[in-house]
C-alpha positions in Angstrom: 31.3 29.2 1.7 28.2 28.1 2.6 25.6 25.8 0.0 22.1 26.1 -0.9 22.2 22.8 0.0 23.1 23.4 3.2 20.3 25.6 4.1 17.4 23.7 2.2 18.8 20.6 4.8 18.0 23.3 7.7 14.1 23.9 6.2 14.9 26.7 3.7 13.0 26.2 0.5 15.4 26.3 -2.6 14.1 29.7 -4.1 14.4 31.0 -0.4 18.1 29.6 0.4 18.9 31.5 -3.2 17.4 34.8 -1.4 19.3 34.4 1.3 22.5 33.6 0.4 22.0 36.3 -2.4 21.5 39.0 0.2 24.3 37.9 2.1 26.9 38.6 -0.3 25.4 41.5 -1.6 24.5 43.6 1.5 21.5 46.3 1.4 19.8 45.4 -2.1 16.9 45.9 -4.1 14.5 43.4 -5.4 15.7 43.8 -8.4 19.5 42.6 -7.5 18.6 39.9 -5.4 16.4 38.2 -7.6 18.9 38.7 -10.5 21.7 37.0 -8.2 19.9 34.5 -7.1 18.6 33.8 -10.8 15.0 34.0 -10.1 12.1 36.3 -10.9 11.6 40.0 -9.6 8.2 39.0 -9.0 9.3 35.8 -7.0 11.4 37.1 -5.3 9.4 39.7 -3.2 7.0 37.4 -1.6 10.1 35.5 -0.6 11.9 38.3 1.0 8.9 39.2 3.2 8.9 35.3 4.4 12.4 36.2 5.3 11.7 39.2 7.1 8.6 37.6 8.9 11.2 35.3 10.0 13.9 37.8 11.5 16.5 36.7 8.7 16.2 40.1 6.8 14.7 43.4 7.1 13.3 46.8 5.6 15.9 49.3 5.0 15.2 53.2 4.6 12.2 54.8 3.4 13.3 55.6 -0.1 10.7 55.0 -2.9 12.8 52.0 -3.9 13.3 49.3 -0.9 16.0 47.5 -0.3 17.0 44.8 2.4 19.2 43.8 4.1 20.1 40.5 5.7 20.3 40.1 10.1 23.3 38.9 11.4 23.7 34.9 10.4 23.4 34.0 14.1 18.9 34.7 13.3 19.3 32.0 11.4 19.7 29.7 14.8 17.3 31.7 16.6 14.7 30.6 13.5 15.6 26.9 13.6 15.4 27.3 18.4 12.0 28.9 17.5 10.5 26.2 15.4 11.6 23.4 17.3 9.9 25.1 20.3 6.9 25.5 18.4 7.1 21.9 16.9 7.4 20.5 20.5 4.3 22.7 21.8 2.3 21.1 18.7 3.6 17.4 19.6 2.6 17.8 23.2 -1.5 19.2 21.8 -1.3 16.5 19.5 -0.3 13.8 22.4 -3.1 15.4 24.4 -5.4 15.0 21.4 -5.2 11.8 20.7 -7.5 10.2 22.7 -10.2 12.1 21.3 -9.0 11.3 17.6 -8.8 7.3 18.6 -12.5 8.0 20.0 -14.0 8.9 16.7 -11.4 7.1 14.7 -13.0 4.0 12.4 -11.1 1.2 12.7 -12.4 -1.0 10.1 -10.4 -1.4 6.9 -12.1 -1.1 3.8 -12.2 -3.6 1.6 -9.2 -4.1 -1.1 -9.5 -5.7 -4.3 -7.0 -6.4 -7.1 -7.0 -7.5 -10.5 -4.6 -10.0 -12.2 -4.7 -10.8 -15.8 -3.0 -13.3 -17.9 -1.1 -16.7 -16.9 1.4 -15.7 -15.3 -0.4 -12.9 -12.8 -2.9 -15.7 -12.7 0.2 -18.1 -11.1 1.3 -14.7 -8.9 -2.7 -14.8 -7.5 -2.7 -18.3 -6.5 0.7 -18.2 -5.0 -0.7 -15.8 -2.8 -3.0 -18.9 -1.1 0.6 -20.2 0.5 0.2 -17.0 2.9 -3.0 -18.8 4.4 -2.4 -18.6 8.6 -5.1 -21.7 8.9 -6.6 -23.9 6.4 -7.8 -22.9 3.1 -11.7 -24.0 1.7 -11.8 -24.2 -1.8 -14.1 -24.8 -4.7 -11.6 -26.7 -7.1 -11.2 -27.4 -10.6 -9.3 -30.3 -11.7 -8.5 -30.3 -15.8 -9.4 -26.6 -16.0 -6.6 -25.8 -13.7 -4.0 -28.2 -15.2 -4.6 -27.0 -18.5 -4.0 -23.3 -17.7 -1.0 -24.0 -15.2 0.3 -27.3 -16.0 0.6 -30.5 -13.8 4.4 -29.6 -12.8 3.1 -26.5 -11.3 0.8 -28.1 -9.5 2.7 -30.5 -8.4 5.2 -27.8 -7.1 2.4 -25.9 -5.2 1.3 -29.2 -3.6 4.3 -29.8 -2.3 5.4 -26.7 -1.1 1.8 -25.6 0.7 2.0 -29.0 2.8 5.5 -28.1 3.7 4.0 -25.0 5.0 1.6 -27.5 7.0 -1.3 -25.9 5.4 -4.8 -27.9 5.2 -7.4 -27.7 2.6 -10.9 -28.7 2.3 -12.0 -29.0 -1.0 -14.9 -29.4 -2.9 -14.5 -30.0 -6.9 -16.7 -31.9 -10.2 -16.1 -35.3 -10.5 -13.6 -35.3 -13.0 -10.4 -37.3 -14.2 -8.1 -34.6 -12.9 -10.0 -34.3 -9.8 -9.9 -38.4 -9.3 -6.1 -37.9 -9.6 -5.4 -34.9 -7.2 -7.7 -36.8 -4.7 -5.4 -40.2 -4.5 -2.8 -38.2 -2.4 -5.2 -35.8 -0.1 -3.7 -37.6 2.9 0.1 -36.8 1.9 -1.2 -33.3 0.7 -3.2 -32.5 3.9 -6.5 -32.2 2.0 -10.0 -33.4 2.2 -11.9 -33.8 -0.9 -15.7 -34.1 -1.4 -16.3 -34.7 -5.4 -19.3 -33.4 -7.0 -21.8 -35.0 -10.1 -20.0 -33.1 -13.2 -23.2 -33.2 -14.9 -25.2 -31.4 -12.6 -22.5 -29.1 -10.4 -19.8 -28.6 -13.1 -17.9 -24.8 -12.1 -15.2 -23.6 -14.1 -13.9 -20.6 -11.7 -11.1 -21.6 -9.1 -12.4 -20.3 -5.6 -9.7 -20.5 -2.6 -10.8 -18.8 0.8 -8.4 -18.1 3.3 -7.2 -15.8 6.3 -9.5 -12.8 5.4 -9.1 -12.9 1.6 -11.1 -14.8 -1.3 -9.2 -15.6 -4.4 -10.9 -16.4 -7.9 -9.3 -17.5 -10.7 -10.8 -18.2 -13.8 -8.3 -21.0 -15.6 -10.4 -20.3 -18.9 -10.4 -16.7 -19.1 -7.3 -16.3 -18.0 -7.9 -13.8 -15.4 -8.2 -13.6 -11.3 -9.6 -11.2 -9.1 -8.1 -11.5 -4.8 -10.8 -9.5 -2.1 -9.8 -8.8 1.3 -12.4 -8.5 3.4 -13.2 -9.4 7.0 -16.8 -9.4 6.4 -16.6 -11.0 3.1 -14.4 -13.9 3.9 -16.9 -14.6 6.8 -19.7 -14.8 4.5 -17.9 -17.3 1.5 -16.3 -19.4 4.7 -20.1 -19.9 6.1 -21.2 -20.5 2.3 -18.7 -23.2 2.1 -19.6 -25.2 5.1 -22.9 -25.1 3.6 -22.0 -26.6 0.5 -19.9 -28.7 2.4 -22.5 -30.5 3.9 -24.6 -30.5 0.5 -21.6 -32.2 -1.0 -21.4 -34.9 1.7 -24.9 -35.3 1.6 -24.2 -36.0 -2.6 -21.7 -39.0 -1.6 -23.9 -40.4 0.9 -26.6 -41.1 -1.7 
């Protein structure tokens, strides 16, 4: 016996494959028994047999005040499902011919994305995200702020695992402690440090720019925010070289 499950997998709607398979076993019907066979509404039923009938499935019997219906021979059923594909492959083919007018006016350019992270452990799950960098990553660094949020093991994790990744940093960060510490291995870590008076440049907010993304992390706060953007990263990456160059300008004094 066949499903309602079986025709839903064909395109029938679940109400309609009730309909159906309602009208099939019944023979010429009203409304009213269909739709209490196949457990549904008189009133939701109706529009449903008239999709039926639009389709070839069913159709109008007599013209006595009450109308019944009765269902075509199962074979309309693969006439239906001939019909549609035709009509699905006439639509491909307008959409294939289409499509060079669509690409014409289509914008290519992503907008930006942004997302949130909050607390020290969506904090970690941002910066982890700096590992995916294709080239090297310019950062605005921030030595004891950063150990006291994360820890030095983390760190120490991180550093090893981004140089196995054979990715280079440039870093700028206040002349701090920490920072003097990081620094002593920037040749084993692939990274190039410029340190910064403390007194006068002190920045508490983590700043890593890479691939087309900026990550900022705020160690203190406990929260970090990751933009991608083409247009934005290009801007922060031409900021840094210029505060590259004020920072060697700082060491050379």
């Amino acid at each position: 016996m066949v499903s309602k499950k079986q025709l839903i997998s064909l395109g029938f709607g679940e109400k309609e494959a009730s309909v159906y398979i309602a009208l099939l076993e019944l023979g010429i019907s009203t409304t009213t028994e269909i739709a209490r066979n196949a457990k549904i509404n008189r009133t939701t039923a109706y529009p449903i047999l008239e999709a039926l009938a639009k389709d070839g499935l069913i159709n109008f019997v007599g013209e006595t005040k009450i109308q019944k219906f009765a269902a075509e021979n199962p074979e309309k059923v693969i006439s239906l499902l001939e019909n549609k594909i035709r009509k699905d492959q006439e639509n491909l083919k307008k959409a294939q011919s289409l499509l060079p007018e669509l690409l014409s006016v289509y914008n290519f350019k992503e907008k930006p994305k942004v997302k949130f992270y909050e607390g020290i452990a969506q904090v970690r799950e941002a910066f982890e995200d700096t590992l995916n960098a294709k080239k090297e990553i310019l950062a605005y660094a921030v030595g004891t702020d950063m150990f006291d949020a994360l820890g030095e093991e983390y760190f120490e994790s991180y550093f090893r695992r981004r140089t196995e990744k054979n990715i280079r940093v440039r870093v700028i960060a206040p002349d701090d402690s920490d920072s003097k510490t990081v620094i002593k291995n920037d040749k084993n870590e692939l990274r190039e440090s410029l340190l910064i008076p403390s007194d006068k440049f002190y920045f508490s907010i983590e700043t890593n720019i890479y691939n087309n993304t900026i990550m900022m992390a705020s160690w203190r706060e406990k929260f970090a925010v990751i933009i991608e953007s083409a247009e934005i990263a290009n801007f922060h990456k031409k900021m840094f070289e210029l505060a590259w160059l004020g920072a060697k300008s700082l060491q050379n004094k």
